[in-house]
N, C-alpha and C positions, 0 to 999 in steps of 0.2 A: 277256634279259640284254644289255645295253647293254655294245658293244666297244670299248675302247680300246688305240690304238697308241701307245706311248712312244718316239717314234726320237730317238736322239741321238748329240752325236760328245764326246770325251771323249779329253784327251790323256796328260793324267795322272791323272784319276781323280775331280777334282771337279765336273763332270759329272753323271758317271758316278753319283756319290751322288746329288745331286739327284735323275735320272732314277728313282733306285731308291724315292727317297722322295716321287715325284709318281705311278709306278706302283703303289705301297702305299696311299696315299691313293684313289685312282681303285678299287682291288680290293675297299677297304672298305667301298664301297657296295654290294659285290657285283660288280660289273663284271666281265668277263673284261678280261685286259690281256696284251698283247704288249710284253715289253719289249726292244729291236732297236736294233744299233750301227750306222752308216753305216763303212764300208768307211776305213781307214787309206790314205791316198794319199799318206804324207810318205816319202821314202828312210831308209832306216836308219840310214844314218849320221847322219841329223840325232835322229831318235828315239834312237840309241846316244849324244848329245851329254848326252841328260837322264836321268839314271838312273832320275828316279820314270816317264819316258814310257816308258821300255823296259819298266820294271818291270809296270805298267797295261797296256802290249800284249802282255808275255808270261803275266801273271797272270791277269785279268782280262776281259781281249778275246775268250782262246777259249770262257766261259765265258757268253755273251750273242752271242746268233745276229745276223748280219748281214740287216741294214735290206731287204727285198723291197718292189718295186713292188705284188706281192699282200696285204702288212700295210697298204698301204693301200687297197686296194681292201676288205678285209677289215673295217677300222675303220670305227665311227660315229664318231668322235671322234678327236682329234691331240692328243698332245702333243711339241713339239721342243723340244732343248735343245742349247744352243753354246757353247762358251767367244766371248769377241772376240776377233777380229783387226781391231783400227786400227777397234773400234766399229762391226765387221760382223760376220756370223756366218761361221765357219772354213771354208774352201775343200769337205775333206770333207764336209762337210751340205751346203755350196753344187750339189756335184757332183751329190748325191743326188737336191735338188729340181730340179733341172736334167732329170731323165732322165723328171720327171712331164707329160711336155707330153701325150702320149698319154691316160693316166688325165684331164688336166682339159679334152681337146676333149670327152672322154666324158662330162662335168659329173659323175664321181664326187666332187669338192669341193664341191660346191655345198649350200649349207645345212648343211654339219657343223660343229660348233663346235670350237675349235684353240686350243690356249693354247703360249707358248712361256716359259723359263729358261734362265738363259745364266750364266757366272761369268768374275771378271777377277782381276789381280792387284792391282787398283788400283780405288776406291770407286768415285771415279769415270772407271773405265777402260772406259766404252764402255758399259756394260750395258743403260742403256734404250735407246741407241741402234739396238743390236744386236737385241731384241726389236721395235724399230719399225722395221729392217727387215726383219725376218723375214714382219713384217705386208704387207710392201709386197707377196709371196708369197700371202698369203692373201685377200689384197683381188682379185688378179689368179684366184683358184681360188672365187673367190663363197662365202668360210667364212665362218663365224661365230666374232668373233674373242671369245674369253673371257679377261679380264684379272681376278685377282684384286681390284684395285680396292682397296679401303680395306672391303673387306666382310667382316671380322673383325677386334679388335683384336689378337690374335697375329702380325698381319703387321708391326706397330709394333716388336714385339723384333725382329724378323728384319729394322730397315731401312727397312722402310715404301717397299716398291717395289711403286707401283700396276698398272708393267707386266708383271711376272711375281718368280717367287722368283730372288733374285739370289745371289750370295757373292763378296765380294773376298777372295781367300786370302791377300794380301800377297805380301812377297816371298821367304817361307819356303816356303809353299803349304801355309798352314793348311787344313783340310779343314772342311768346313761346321758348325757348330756346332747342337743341337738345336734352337734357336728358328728357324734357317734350312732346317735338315731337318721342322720342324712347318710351317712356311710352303711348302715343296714340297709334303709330304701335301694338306693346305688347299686347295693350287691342284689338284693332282689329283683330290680330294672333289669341288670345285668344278664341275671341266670334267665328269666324270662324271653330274653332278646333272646339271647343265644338258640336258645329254645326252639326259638319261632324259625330263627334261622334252618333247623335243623332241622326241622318239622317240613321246610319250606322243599328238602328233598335238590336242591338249586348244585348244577353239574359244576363239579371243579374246573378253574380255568383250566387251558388248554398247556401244557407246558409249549413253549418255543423248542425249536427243533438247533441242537447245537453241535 
């Protein structure tokens, strides 16, 4: 059974769905999945400034175990997910990948395949950016990076974002809508398969002799 990690950081909650709907995707292949929050690093007072943050850290938060260096050691496979900041990924997950220097002298990254999703409040507020830097991470950890790509057309409702499932909430903080929550599952199918493929150890074809 092929393991998948869903770590992500989530401040009010859209995220947070995605994660839920990349980890469901991933399960439905059978997978095991760990679904895991990176650690809240913001003061309260700024979290008590937004009512749906407070709400999502007192609802929500204790309900989804925090992120271990062992859920990754654990997983065949990664999925992260971020909101942007300023077109990066949030300080919390930053912190997180930060404390992995250990796990990747050990090449526990090496050869697993990792896919990321990330949401903004603005279309285009950062989101592929923030995914390619996430990559700049994975490129340094020798993964294998799995982008949803244009390899269904359901990803076309959802935005048609080649580098992972996005969502712009606006500036209500609209919550993902089902074409963008099918496009999270899809990517979690996805990284999952791939997975399994890879797991499966299965010889490359033979080149023809030319």
């Amino acid at each position: 059974m092929i393991k998948v990690a869903v770590i992500y950081y989530s401040a009010t909650g859209t995220v947070h769905a995605l994660a839920e709907a990349v980890a469901e995707g991933a399960a439905g292949t059978g997978a095991e999945v760990r679904l895991r929050r990176v650690a809240e690093l913001a003061p309260g007072a700024a979290i008590d400034a937004n009512p749906r943050w407070r709400d999502h850290v007192d609802t929500v938060g204790p309900r989804v175990a925090e992120a271990a260096l062992e859920d990754l050691e654990w997983g065949q496979a990664y999925a992260f997910g971020t909101p942007t900041r300023f077109g990066n990924p949030a300080a919390q997950l930053k912190q997180f990948l930060d404390t992995t220097g250990g796990l990747w002298s050990a090449g526990v990254f090496a050869d697993k395949p990792v896919t990321a999703f990330t949401a903004a409040m603005n279309r285009h507020g950062g989101q592929e950016s923030t995914i390619l830097a996430l990559s700049n991470v994975f490129y340094h950890w020798g993964s294998i990076i799995v982008p949803p790509g244009y390899t269904d057309p359901l990803l076309y409702a959802a935005g048609g974002n080649p580098y992972g499932a996005s969502h712009a909430t606006g500036p209500d903080g609209e919550p993902p809508d089902e074409a963008v929550l099918a496009a999270a599952r899809y990517q979690g199918r996805r990284l999952a398969q791939v997975a399994a493929k890879l797991a499966g150890g299965a010889e490359p074809a033979t080149a023809p002799n030319v």
